[in-house]
Structure formats: C-alpha cells, structure tokens
C-alpha positions in Angstrom: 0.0 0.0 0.0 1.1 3.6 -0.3 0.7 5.5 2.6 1.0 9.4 3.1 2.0 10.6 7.0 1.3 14.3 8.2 3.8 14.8 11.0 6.6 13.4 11.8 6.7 13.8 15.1 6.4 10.4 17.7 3.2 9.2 16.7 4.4 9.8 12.9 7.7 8.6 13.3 6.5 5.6 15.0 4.0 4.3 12.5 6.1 5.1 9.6 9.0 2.5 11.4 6.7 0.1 11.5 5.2 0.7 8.2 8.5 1.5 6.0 9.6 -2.6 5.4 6.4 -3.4 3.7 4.5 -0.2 2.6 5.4 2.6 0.4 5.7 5.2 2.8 5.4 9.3 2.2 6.0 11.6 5.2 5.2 15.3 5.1 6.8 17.7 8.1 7.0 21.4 7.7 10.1 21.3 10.4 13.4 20.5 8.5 15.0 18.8 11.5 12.2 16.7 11.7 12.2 15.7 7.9 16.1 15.4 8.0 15.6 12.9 11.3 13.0 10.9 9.3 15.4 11.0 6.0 18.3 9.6 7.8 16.6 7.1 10.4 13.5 5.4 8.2 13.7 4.3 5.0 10.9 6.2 3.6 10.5 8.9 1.1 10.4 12.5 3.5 9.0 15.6 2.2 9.3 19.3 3.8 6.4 20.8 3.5 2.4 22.1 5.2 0.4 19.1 5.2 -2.8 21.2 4.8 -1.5 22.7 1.2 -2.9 21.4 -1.9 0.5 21.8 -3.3 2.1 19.8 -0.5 -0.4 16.8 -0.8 0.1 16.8 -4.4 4.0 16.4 -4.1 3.0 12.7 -2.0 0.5 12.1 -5.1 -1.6 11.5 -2.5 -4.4 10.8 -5.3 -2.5 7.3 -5.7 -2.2 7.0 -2.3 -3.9 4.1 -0.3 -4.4 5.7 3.5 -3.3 9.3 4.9 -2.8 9.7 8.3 -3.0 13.1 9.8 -0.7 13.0 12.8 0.3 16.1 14.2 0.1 17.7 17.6 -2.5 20.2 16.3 -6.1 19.1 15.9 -7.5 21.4 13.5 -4.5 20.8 11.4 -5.5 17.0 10.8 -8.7 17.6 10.6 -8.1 19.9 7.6 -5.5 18.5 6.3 -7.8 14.9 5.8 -10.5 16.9 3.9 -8.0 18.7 1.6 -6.8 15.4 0.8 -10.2 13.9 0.0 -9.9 17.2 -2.8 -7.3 15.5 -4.8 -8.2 11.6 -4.6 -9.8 9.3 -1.8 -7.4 7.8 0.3 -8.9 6.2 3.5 -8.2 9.1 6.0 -7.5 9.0 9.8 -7.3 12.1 12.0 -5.8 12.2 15.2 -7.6 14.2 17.8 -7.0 15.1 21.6 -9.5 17.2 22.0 -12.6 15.1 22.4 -15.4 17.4 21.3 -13.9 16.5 17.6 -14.3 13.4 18.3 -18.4 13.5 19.5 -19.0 15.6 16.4 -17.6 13.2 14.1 -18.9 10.1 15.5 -22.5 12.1 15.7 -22.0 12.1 11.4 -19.5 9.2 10.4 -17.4 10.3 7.6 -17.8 14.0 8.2 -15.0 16.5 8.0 -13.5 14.3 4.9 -12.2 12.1 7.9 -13.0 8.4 7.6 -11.6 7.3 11.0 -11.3 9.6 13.9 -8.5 8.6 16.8 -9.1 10.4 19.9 -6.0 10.5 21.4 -7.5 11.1 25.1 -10.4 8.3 25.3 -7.7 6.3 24.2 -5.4 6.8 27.3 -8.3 7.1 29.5 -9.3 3.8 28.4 -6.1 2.4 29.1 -6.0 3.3 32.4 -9.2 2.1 33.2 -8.2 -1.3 31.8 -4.9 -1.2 33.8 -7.0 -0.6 36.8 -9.6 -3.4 36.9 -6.7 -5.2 36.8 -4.2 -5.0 39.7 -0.8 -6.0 38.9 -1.3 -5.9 35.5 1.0 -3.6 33.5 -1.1 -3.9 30.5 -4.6 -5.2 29.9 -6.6 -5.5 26.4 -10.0 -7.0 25.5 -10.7 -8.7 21.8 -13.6 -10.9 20.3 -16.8 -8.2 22.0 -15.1 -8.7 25.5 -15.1 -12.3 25.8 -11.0 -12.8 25.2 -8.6 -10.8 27.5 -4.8 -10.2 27.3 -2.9 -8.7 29.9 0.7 -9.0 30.8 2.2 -9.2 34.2 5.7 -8.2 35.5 6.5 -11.5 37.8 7.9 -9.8 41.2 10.1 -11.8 43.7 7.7 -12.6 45.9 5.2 -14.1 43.6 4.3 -17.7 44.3 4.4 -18.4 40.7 8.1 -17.2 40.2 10.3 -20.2 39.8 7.6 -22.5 38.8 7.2 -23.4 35.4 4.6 -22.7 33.3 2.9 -26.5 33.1 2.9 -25.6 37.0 1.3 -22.3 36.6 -1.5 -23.2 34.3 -3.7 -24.2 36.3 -6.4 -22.3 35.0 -9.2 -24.2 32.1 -9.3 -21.5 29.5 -6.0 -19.9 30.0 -2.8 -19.7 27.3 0.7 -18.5 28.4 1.4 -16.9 25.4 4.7 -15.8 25.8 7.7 -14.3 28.3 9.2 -11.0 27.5 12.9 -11.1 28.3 15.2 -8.0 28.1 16.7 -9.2 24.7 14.0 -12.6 24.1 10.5 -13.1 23.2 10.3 -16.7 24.4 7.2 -18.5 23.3 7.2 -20.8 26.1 6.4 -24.7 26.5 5.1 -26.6 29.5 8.6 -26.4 30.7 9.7 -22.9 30.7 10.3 -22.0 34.1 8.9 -18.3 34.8 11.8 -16.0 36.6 10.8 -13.3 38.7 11.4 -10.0 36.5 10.0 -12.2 33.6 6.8 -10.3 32.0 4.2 -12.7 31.1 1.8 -12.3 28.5 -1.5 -14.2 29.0 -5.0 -14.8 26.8 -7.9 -16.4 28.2 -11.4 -15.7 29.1 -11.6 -12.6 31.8 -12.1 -15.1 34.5 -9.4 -16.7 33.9 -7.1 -13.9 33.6 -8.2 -12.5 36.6 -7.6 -15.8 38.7 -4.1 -15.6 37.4 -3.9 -12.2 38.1 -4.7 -13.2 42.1 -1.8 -15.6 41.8 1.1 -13.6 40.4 0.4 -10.9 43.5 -2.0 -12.6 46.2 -1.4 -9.1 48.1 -3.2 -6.8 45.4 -6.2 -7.3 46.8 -9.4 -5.4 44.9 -9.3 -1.8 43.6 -12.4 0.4 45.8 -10.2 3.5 46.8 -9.2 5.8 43.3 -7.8 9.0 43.8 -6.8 11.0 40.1 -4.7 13.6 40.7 -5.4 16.4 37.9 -8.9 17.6 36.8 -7.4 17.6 32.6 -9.4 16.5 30.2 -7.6 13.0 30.5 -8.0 13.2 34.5 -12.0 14.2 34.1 -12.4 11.0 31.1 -10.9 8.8 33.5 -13.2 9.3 36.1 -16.6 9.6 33.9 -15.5 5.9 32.7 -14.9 4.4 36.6 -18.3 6.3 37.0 -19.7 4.1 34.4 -18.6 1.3 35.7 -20.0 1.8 39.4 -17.1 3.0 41.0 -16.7 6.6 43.3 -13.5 7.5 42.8 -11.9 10.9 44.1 -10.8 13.5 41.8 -8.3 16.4 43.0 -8.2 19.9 41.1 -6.4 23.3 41.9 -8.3 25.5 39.8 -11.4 26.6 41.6 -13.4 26.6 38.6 -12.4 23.9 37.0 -12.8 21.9 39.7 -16.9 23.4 40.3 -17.2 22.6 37.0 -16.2 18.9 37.0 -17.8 18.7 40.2 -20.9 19.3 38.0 -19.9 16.9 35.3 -19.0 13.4 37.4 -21.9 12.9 39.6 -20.2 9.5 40.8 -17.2 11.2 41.6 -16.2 13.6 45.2 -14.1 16.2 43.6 -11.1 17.8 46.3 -10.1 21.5 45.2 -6.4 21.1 46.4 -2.5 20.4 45.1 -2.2 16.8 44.5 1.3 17.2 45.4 0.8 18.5 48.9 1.9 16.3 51.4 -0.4 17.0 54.0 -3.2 17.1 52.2 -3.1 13.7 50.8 -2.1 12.5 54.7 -5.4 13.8 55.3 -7.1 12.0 52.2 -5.6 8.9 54.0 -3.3 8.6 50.9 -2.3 5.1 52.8 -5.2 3.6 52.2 -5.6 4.4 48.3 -5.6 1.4 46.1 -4.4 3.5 43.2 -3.4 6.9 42.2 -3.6 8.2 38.9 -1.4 10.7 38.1 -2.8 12.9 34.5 -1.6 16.5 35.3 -0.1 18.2 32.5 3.2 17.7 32.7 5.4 15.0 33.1 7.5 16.1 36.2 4.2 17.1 38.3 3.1 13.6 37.7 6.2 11.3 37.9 5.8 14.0 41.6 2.3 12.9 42.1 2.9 9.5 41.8 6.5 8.8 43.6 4.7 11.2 46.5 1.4 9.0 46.7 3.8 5.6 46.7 6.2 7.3 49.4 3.6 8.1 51.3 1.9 4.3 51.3 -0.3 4.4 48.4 -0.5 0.9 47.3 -0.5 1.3 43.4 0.4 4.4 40.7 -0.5 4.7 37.5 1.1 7.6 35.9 0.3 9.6 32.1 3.4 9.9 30.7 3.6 12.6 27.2 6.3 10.9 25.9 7.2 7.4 24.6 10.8 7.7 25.8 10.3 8.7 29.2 7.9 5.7 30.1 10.3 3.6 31.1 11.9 5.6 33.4 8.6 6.3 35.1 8.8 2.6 35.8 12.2 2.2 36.6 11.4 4.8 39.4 8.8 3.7 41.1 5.3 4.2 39.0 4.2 0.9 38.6 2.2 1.6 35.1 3.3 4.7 32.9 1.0 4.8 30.2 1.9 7.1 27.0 -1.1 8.7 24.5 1.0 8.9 22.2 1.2 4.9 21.8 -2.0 3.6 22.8 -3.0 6.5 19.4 -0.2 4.5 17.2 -1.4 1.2 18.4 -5.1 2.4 17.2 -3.9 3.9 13.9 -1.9 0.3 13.5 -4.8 -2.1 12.5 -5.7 0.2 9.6 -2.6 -0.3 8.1 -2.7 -4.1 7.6 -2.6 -5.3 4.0 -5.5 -8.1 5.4 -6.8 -5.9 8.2 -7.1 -7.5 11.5 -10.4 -6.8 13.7 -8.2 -5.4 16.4 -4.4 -5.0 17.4 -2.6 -4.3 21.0 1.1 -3.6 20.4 3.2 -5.6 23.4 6.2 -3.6 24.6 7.1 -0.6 22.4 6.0 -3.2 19.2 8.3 -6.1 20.4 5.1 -7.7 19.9 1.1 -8.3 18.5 -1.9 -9.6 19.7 -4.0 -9.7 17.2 -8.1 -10.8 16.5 -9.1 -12.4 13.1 -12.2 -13.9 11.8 -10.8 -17.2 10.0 -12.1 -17.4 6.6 -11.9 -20.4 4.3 -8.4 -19.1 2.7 -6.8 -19.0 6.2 -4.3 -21.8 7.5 -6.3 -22.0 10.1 -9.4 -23.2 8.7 -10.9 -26.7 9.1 -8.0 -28.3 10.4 -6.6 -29.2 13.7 -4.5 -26.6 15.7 -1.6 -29.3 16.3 -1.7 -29.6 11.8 -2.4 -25.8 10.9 0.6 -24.7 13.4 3.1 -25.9 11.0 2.4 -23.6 8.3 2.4 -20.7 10.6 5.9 -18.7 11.2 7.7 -19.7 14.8 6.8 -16.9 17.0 2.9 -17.4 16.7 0.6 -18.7 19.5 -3.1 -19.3 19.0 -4.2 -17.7 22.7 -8.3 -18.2 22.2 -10.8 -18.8 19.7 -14.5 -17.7 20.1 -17.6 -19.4 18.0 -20.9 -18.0 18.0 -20.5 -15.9 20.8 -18.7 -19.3 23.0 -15.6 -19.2 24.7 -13.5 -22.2 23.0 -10.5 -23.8 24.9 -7.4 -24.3 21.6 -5.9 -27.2 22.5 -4.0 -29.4 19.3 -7.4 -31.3 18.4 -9.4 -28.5 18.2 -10.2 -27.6 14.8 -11.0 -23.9 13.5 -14.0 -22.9 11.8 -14.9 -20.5 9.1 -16.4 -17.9 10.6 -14.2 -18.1 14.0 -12.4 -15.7 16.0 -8.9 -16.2 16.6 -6.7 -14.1 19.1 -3.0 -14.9 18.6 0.2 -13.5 20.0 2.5 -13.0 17.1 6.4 -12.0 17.4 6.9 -8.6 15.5 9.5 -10.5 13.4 7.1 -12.5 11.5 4.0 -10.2 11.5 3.7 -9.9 8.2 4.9 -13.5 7.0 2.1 -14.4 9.9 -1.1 -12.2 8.9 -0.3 -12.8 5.0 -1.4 -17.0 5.4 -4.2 -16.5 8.6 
C-alpha cells in the first residue's frame, strides 16, 4: 500500500517504522530537522512541506495513495489536512484528535469532515488506564472478540508464588494460554517447561475469569481496587473518572483550579471532587493517601506527575498509575517507582496500526514498544487455520505465533491441538513482531 503521514513527530515517526519494510511510505513535516531525522533514520521517502496545502499533498501524489494519516500535535491541522486530501483523490483518512469534542461531532455524522476514521487521542489513554485498573498488577490489559477474550501482561515480582515455577505448573487455569515471556533481549514462546523468573513479563490470553484468577496468583497481596484517587482535573484526569463512573465506581478527583474543579464537580456525579494540590503532602495525609488502592497521576506535565505518583507511593499508596507525554520517558517512570506509565502517544499509534494491515485485522494491541502483537481475526476459508486441527495448521504458521483463544458463535472455546477452527471463527493470537507480516499474510 502507499501511505501518506502528516507529521513526523512520535506518533508519525513511529507508525512510519513500523510501516517502512512493507508499505510505500510518504512523510510530510514542515520542520526540517524533523524531515532530516526521518530521512536519515527510516527508509521512507520524507518531504518538507504544510500538510494542509494542496501543493504539499500533491508532491505525495496522495491521489495514488492508499491511506493518509494526519498525525500532528494540532487538531484542527489534521482535521483539515484529511478533507483537503479527500480534494485531490480518496485515500482512506484518519485524524488524530486530543480534543474530544472532535471526536463527538464526528462520531455524531461518520465520515464528516473528509475524515474516515477519527482517533481520539485522550479516550484512548483514558481507556487504558481504566483497563490497567480493573486489573491490579497488570502492566497492561486488552479485551478482543466483543469482551469475551482478555490479554494482559504481568511483570512476575520476587515474591510471587508463581516465580520459579514453570509454566505447566502455573497453568492451572481451564481457559488460560501463556502466550509468551518478555525477556530484556527474548520473546520466548514458552512450553510446559519454561520456568517463569521473577522479572519475567508474562503475557497471557484467556477468558476474563481466567485472567483474573491468574492475576490473584502472580500478587496474592493486590487485593481489589475500591479506593481511586486522580490527581489532575485535565481532560484526561475528568475522562478517567466519567469511565470508573460508568462502571459503578466513586472514585476521588483532585483539582487546583477553583473553577475547573466546580465545574467537573458538575460533570461526574459518581465522583467527590477535592479543590487542592495533588502534590501536597499534608493534604493527601489527610485523604488517607495510605489507604488508596491506586493513584492516577494525569496532570499536564510530566515532572508534576512522575511528583504525584512517587509522593502517593512514598507516602503508602499501594499502586500508581502515571500519564506519561512521551514514549521515551515511560520507562523511566517505571524504573522509578510508578508501577504503570501509560503514554497517548502509543496507545494512538497502536489504534492507527490495525488500519494499516494489508488483510486488516479486527483489532491489534502492540506488546512492549511493538516487540510484539496480539491480534483478533475472523478465520475465513483461505486461512491456515481453517478446518484443520490446531496441532496440523501450526506448521504452516511462522515460529513466534501462538493461538491464545478462539471464540464461536458468541462461546468461549478452549485451543488445545485437536481443536479444529471454523470459518467464521475468532482467533486471538500473539504473534512476534518479526514475523507479522509472514504471519497475517497466510491466517
């Protein structure tokens, strides 16, 4: 496919990496350092110019092009620059947005704006964090197949009973699939005798029950999540909150501005909004910050809430998830101290990602910075998969592949080697990054 970027900043950047081996790839920047970095660092054609200009668009022949992806920091600017686009051909377009009331007013008229798929880069993190929340001791947490598949990864600490035991000894859950082990230089795709190290992060897919039993094992001590205090009234702060709302939960909400935090106050009716620093000590000893289950940390800026969160831990909060704006500082926010760091920025490239498969897949989480994919399919006839045993099909998929669950009709169904796939199935399965492609080209 050819494929035109707008901005070539770290949502740019990182798509076009991922795309450049096996896509024609176009990026526009107007900032020459920028286009120079891109020039020098990915192996795709990089042009200096405003993405919202006719003339610009028509240098990427973006009338031959397949998808453009409007990716810069500026909201208006991708929104325009998807419907000038849509004047010189029709390329499937995607806007990024952070600003959320784009992203009601497109979803209220589908296609609107010359945009064919709005990303809202702020639901997105908010959903995250909810996810990561639901799920203590989880550094990650996905749902495919309507719900009824999860995938989280866990970080194994010391103290876990299953460290040390291998995985044949770990599974002891029905509808469970170790998928694979992240190792600092090793994706291991792990047999019954792969003993799990502490340090190890473990990637599982199951049914939610079954991920959440696990969950229980790897840290007996989490315990469950009632207490929720977000520090920072933002946007991303006040989304996080509406969605625990949704889902039952009272959390707390802390804001310095005294009308922001009236007016959010007026917005989350299952939320108690504080008017107060979320970085003063004594006021969160007086919140009984020691009794929090978890802290979420979505201030503006990065410092304030790597502050927040370190503060909130220091000062016996048991968990802290932290927004991070950048992709490079999130894992120093974990080497720290936050336990999750979650970054906008990639949960938007993730998003953006399962448009840009040649045979698009029905969803896609990105594993660790794209060392890996989980990815959901509906098997058609073509597909390797199709009416065959697993323990036959598996041979004429790449190494590096693992079929985590399959859904029929709406069931839950166990893969074991007898079980043979369906047309018309969902499939969730891990797949290395190094064989993506080789991978989603036979399922």
């Amino acid at each position: 496919m050819r494929i035109v970027i707008v901005g070539a900043g770290e949502v740019g950047s990182s798509i076009a990496k991922s795309l450049c081996d096996t896509h024609e790839v176009v990026v526009v920047d107007n900032d020459p350092e920028r286009v120079e970095s891109v020039t020098y660092n990915i192996d795709v054609l990089a042009i200096e110019g405003d993405g919202v200009t006719l003339s610009t668009l028509a240098e990427t022949d973006v009338a031959e092009a397949d998808i453009l992806i409007a990716s810069t920091d500026d909201d208006e600017t991708n929104i325009i620059t998807c419907g000038t686009a849509k004047t010189l051909g029709d390329p499937f377009t995607i806007a990024r947005v952070r600003d959320t009331k784009f992203l009601d007013t497109w979803q209220q008229a589908e296609g609107a704006l010359g945009v064919d798929f709005m990303v809202g880069t702020t639901l997105l993190a908010a959903r995250s964090v909810v996810r990561v929340i639901g799920l203590p001791s989880a550094r990650d947490v996905d749902t495919f197949a309507g719900g009824r598949v999860q995938m989280a990864e866990f970080e194994i600490p010391p103290d876990s009973p299953v460290a040390g035991q291998t995985v044949q000894e770990a599974d002891r859950f029905e509808s469970l699939t170790f998928a694979a082990i992240l190792r600092p230089d090793d994706v291991v795709i792990p047999s019954g005798q792969t003993r799990i190290e502490a340090g190890d992060e473990v990637v599982v897919i199951g049914s939610e029950s079954s991920v959440q039993a696990l969950a229980a094992e790897v840290s007996p001590h989490a315990g469950t999540v009632d207490d929720i205090l977000i520090v920072g009234g933002t946007d991303i702060g006040y989304q996080i909150a509406k969605l625990l709302g949704e889902q039952g939960l009272t959390p707390r909400l802390v804001e310095r501005d005294h009308d922001r935090a009236r007016e959010l106050a007026e917005l989350l009716p299952n939320t108690t909004v504080l008017e107060s620093d979320g970085t003063d000590r004594d006021f969160l000893e007086r919140e009984h910050i020691s009794e929090v289950d978890t802290v979420v940390s979505a201030l503006n800026r990065n410092e304030r809430n790597l502050l927040a969160s370190l503060l909130a831990k220091r000062l016996g909060a048991e968990r802290a998830v932290a927004i991070v704006g950048e992709m490079e500082y999130v894992d120093l926010f974990e080497a720290v101290g936050v336990d999750v760091a979650i970054n906008p920025r990639e949960a938007t490239a993730e998003e953006i990602t399962r448009f840009t498969r040649e045979r698009r897949a029905e969803n896609v989480a990105l594993i660790e910075n794209d060392r890996a994919e989980v990815i959901e399919i509906e098997v058609d006839e073509d597909s390797v998969l199709a009416g065959k045993p697993i323990q036959e099909s598996v041979v004429d998929l790449p190494d590096g592949v693992v079929i985590g669950a399959i859904t029929r009709n709406g069931d839950f169904v166990i893969p074991r080697g007898g079980t043979v796939v369906e047309p018309g199935d969902t499939a969730v399965l891990f797949v290395d990054a190094d064989v993506v492609e080789e991978a989603t080209a036979v399922l």
